[in-house]
N, C-alpha and C positions, 0 to 999 in steps of 0.2 A: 409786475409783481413786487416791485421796491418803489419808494417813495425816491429817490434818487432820480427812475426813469419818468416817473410822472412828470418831476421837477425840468426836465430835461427837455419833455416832448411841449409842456404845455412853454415855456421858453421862447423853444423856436416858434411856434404857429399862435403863440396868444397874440392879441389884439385885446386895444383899452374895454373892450366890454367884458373880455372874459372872464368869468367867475369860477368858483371852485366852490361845493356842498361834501361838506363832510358828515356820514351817517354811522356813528360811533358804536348803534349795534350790529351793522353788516360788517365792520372793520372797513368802511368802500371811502374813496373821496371819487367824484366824478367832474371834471372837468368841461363847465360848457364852453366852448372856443370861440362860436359866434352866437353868443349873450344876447340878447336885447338890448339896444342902446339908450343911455339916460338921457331925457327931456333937456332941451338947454331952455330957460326958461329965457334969460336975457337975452338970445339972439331970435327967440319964436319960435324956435327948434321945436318939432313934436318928436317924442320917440316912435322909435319904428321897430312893430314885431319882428323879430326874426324867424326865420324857420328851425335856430338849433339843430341843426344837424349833424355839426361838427363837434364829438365830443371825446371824449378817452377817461378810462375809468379803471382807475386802480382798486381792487379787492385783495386785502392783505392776507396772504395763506397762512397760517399758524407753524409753526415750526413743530417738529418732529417730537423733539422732548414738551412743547406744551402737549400733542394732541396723545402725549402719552402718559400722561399723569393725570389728566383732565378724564381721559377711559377710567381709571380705575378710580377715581376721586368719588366717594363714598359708596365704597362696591365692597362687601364681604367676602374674604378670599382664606381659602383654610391655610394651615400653617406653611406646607411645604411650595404653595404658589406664592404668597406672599415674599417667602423667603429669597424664592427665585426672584423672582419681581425685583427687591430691592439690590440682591446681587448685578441683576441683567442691567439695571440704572444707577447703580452708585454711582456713576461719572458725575451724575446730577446733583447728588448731596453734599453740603460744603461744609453740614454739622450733622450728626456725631462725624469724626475722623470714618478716615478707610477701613482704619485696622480696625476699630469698635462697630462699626455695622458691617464688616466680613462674622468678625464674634457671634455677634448677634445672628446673625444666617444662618451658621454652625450649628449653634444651639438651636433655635428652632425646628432645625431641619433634622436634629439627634434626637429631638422626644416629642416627634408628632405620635409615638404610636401610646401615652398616657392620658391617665385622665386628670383635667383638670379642675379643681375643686375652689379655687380662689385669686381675687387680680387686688396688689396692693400696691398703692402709688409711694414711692422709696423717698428719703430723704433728700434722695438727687435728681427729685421728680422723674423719674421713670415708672415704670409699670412692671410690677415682678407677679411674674403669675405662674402660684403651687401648684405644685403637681403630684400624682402618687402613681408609681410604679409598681405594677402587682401584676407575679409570676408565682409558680404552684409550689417555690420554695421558698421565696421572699417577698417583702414589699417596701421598697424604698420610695421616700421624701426628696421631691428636688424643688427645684426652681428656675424662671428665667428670664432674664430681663430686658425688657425691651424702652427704649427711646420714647417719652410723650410726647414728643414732634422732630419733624425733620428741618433742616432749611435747605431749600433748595436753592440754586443759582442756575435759572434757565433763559431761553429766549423767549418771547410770547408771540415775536411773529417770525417768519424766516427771514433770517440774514441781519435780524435785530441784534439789539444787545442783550447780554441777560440780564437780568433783573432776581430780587431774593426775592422767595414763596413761601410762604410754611405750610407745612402737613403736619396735621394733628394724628395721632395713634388713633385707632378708633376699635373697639375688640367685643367681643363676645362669646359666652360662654354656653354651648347648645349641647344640653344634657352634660357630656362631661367630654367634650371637644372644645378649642378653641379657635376660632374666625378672628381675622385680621383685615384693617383694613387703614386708609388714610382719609383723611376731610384738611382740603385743600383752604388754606383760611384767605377769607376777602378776595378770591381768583377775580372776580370779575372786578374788583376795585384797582386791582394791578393792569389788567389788561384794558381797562377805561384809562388808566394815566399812562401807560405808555401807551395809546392810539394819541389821545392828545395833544404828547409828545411829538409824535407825527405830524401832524395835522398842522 
């Protein structure tokens, strides 16, 4: 399951024919041991099939923090999961700061029960989205603002290095509730260069 023990096994038991096939959508490299050997032309040498039999085949597992951002990656979640969400993985986030998306949690999680009437991208590109509180003696105006992307710093296979991602905000307004969510930018562009890397 590491590119390390492949490195290691194919080592000790390769021979001049062995080859290596890397298949960059299964994340796999697979090892054949006893290859087919190349034609010597100068000495009359024909090649000779072999039976490959001998092979070993590494399938790179995704690591923990990919296969959980990757789950919610453009998935619609109301406000108090979301909130949870980014709480339960802040480890993962290296922008906004800790203290500013604990805030932001806070907030979300204080005026899930409004309705909300409008989402305005702020001058520090974020998303502030109105709100109106109405009880049977008042009705207060608020607001709250949230992040137009994350960066993340994760690994994309286990035991890899991490690497930056971004998450884009992604929101909706359903009658006068609001859904949250994130859209993972270029994920599969990052986990093609770091396989490569590999490879």
């Amino acid at each position: 399951q590491t590119a390390d023990s492949l490195v290691d096994y194919v080592d000790r038991y390769g021979q001049d024919e062995t080859i290596l096939f890397a298949d960059i959508d299964a994340s796999t490299i697979r090892g054949l041991i006893d290859y087919h050997g190349a034609a010597l032309a100068e000495l009359g040498t024909p090649s000779v099939a072999k039976h490959v039999d001998h092979r070993v085949t590494l399938t790179l597992p995704f690591s923990e923090e990919w296969r959980t951002w990757k789950a919610i990656d453009r998935k619609m979640l109301d406000q108090l999961s979301f909130a949870r969400f980014l709480e339960e993985n802040a480890v993962d986030i290296e922008a906004p700061s800790g203290a500013d998306l604990l805030e932001v949690c806070r907030d979300l999680q204080a005026v899930r029960r409004v309705d909300f009437r409008k989402a305005v991208r702020t001058n520090t590109d974020n998303e502030n989205f109105e709100y109106t509180d109405e009880t049977e003696t008042r009705t207060r105006n608020g607001s709250v603002e949230v992040p137009s992307k994350f960066q993340l710093r994760i690994p994309v296979y286990f035991g890899g290095q991490s690497v930056t991602l971004y998450a884009f905000l992604r929101w909706r307004l359903v009658e006068t509730s609001l859904e949250l969510g994130i859209e993972l930018h270029r994920a599969e562009h990052v986990r093609q260069a770091v396989f490569k890397e590999i490879v």
